[in-house]
N, C-alpha and C positions, 0 to 999 in steps of 0.2 A: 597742629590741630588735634585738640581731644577726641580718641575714638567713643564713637556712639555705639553703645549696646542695649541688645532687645531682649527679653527672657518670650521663650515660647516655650507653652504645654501641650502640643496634641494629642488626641486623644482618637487611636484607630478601631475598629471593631474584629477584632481578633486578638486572644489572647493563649491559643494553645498550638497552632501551626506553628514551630519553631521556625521551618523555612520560612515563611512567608514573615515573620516576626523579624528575623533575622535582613529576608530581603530592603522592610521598612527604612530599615535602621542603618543601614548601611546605606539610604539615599544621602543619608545626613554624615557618617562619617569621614570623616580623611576630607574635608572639604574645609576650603580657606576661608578663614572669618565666621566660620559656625564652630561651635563645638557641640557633641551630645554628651551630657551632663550623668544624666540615666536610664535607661530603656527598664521601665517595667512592667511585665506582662500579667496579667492577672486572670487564672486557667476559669474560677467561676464566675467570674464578671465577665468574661470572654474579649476583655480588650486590651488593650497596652497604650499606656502612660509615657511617655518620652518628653525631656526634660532638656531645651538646648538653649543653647544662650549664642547670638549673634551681632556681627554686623549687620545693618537694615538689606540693603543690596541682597547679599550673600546666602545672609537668613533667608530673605524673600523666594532668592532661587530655587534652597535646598528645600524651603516647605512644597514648593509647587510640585517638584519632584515625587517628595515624599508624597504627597496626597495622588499624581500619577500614577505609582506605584500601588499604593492602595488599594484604589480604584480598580486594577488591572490586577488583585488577587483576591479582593473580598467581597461576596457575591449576599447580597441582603437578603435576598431568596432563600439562602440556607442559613445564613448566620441566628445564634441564637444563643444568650449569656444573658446574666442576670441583673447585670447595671444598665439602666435609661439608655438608649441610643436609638437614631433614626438615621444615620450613615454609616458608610464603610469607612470614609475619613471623618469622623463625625463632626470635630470640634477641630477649631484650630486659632486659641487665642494667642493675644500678642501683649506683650507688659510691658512699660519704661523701665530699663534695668538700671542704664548709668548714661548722664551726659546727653538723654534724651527726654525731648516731652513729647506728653502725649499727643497733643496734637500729630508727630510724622507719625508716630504709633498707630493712631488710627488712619491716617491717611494711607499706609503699605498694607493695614486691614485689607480697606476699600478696594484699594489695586490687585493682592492676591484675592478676593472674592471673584471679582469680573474679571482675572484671569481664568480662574479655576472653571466658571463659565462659558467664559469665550470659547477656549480649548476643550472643554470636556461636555458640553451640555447639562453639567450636574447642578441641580438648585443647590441656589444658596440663600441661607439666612442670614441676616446681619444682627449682632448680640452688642451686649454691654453697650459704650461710649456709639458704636456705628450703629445702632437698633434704630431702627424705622418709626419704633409705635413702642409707648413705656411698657408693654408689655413683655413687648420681646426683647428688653434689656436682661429679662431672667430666660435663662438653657432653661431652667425645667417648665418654664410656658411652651418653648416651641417644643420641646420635645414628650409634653405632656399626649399620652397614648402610643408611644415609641413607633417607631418604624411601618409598626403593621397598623396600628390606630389611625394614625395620621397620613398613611396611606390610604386609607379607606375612606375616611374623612375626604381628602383634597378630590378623589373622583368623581366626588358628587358638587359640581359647583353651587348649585342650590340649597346648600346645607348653611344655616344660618353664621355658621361660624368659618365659612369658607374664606370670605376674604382676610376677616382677621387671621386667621391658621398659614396661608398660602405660604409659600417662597416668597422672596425680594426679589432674586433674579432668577426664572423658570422660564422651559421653552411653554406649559401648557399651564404652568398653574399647581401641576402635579409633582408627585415625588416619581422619581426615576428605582426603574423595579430594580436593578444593578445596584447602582452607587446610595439609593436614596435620598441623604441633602447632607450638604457641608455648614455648620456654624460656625461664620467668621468673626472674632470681633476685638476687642481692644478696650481694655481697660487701665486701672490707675495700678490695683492689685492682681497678684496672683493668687490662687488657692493654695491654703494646705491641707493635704490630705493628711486626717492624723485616725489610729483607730484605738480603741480601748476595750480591751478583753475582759470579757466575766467568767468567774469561775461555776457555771451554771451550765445546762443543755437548754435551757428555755428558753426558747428565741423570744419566745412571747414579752419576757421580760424587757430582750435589748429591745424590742420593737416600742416598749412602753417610754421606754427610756429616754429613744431616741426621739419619738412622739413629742415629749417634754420637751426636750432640750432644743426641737431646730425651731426654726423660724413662724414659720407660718401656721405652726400652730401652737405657739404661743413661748416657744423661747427665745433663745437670743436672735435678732434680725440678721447678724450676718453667719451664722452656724446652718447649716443643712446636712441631715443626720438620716441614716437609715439601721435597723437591727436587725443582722444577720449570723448567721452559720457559716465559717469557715468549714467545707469538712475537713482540709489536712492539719486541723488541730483542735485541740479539745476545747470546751466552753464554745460563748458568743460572744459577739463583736456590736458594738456601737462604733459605726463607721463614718463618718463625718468629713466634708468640707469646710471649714474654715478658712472666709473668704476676705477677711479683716482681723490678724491676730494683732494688730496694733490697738483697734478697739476692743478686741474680745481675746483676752491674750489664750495661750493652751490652757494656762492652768486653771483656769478661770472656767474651763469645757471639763476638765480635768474631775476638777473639785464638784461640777454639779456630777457629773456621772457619779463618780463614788457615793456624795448621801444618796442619788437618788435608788442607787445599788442596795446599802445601807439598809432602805428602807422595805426592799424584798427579800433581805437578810444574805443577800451575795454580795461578795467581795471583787473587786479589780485584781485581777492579777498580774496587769503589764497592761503598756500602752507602745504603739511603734508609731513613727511620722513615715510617712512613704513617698519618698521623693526629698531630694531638698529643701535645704527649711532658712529663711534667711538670718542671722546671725542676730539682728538685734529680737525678732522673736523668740529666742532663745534666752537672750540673755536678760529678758522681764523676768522669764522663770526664775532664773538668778536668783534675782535682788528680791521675787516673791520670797521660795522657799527659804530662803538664806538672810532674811529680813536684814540684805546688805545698806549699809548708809553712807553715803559721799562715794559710791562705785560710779567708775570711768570705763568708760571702754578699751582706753586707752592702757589701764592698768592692763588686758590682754597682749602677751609679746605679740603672739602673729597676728594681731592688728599692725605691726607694724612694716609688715611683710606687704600689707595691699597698697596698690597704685590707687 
């Protein structure tokens, strides 16, 4: 029988305690039928990225772990960084990798959620494919006001937006002053994170940029884009999700960034992916920039290498 694999991306709210980064990461490594992929930590966004790919089983055990672990070193109360978050285990999605549908995908969702509950009293939200209400198919509805908003928010039951806002599964309705709440969920795709650097100090710029380019207000529907300042490097960043590069390939985020640069008379000066990127999104870029004709995948040797 063909084994079944899951891509999982969690997403913790800590990103400069090396121990505690370090402790994360090691729930998940040296364990049978999981592997971790890439642990990356990000010091001004203050969280870490981790990148595993598993057995359903195996997977399931090491996420519960991991988010125990979490839980048991990152205190919401003090935490504080620059990317959207309203937990200490914030996110914990799940993707059909190989040899599964989604369907069990979402079903070992459901199960690690109302573990993660049972066990720890921590709310959970249900996202994507398990979402409750079309809204909260989108992270940035529930996490709209982060941590401290929507903790403020949930204490006043009477607040018109309470019951829409609440947990799925909560002991009161409230976010938990500790752990906050976990988003559990299960989709078709994964993200990719990709960023694109300008040769500018003007954040203002990447903020315009980025403005243009995401979704909701008014670019591509599956792009979600913010403009920021790295400081341990020069210029600013157009920093981006990319949640369908089948339909919205890179270059394609690529090409708008640049005119729209262009047009405030700054140039790109690089772009990085961060995290794994799957092979055939890569290889659109290909056949874009390379205006390849009659390309096979197969013309690649170490295509020939995969099971």
């Amino acid at each position: 029988m063909k084994k079944k694999f899951i891509l999982a991306v969690p997403n913790f709210s800590e990103g400069r305690r090396e121990d505690v980064i370090e402790k994360v990461a090691n729930t998940i490594r040296n364990k049978e039928g999981v592997k971790l992929v890439t642990c990356e930590p990000e010091y001004d966004f203050n969280r870490t990225v981790l990148t595993i790919i598993g057995e359903p089983e195996p997977l399931k055990e090491a996420l519960l772990e991991m988010a125990k672990t979490t839980y048991e070193n990152v205190d919401m109360r003090e935490q504080e960084g620059t990317h959207p978050r309203i937990g200490s285990q914030d996110t914990i999605p799940l993707f059909p990798l190989h040899n599964i549908e989604l369907d069990e995908v979402k079903a070992l969702a459901e199960e690690i959620g109302q573990e993660l509950f049972d066990k720890y009293q921590v709310p959970i939200f249900f996202s994507g494919e398990n979402a409750r209400t079309e809204d909260k198919k989108s992270i940035s509805y529930i996490r709209k006001g982060q941590y401290e908003g929507l903790k403020a928010l949930l204490e006043d039951s009477s607040n018109p937006d309470y019951e829409a806002r609440k947990p799925d599964l909560s002991v009161d309705g409230k976010l938990s002053d500790q752990y906050g709440a976990t988003i559990v969920s299960a989709d078709y795709e994964g993200l990719t994170a990709y960023n694109i650097f300008l040769d500018t100090e003007d954040v203002s710029i990447a903020k315009k940029i980025s403005k243009a380019l995401r979704g909701p207000s008014g670019g591509f529907s599956t792009i979600r884009s913010v403009g920021i300042k790295f400081p341990e490097r020069d210029g600013v960043v157009v920093s981006m999700n990319l949640f369908n590069c089948a339909e919205t390939p890179i270059y394609r985020a690529f090409e708008f960034v640049k005119r729209e640069a262009e047009s405030y008379g700054v140039t790109v000066t690089g772009s990085e992916l961060v995290g794994p990127v799957k092979l055939d999104y890569l290889l659109n870029n290909l056949r874009y920039y390379l205006r390849l004709e009659g390309f096979d995948v197969e013309q690649i040797l170490e295509y020939h290498l995969m099971g």
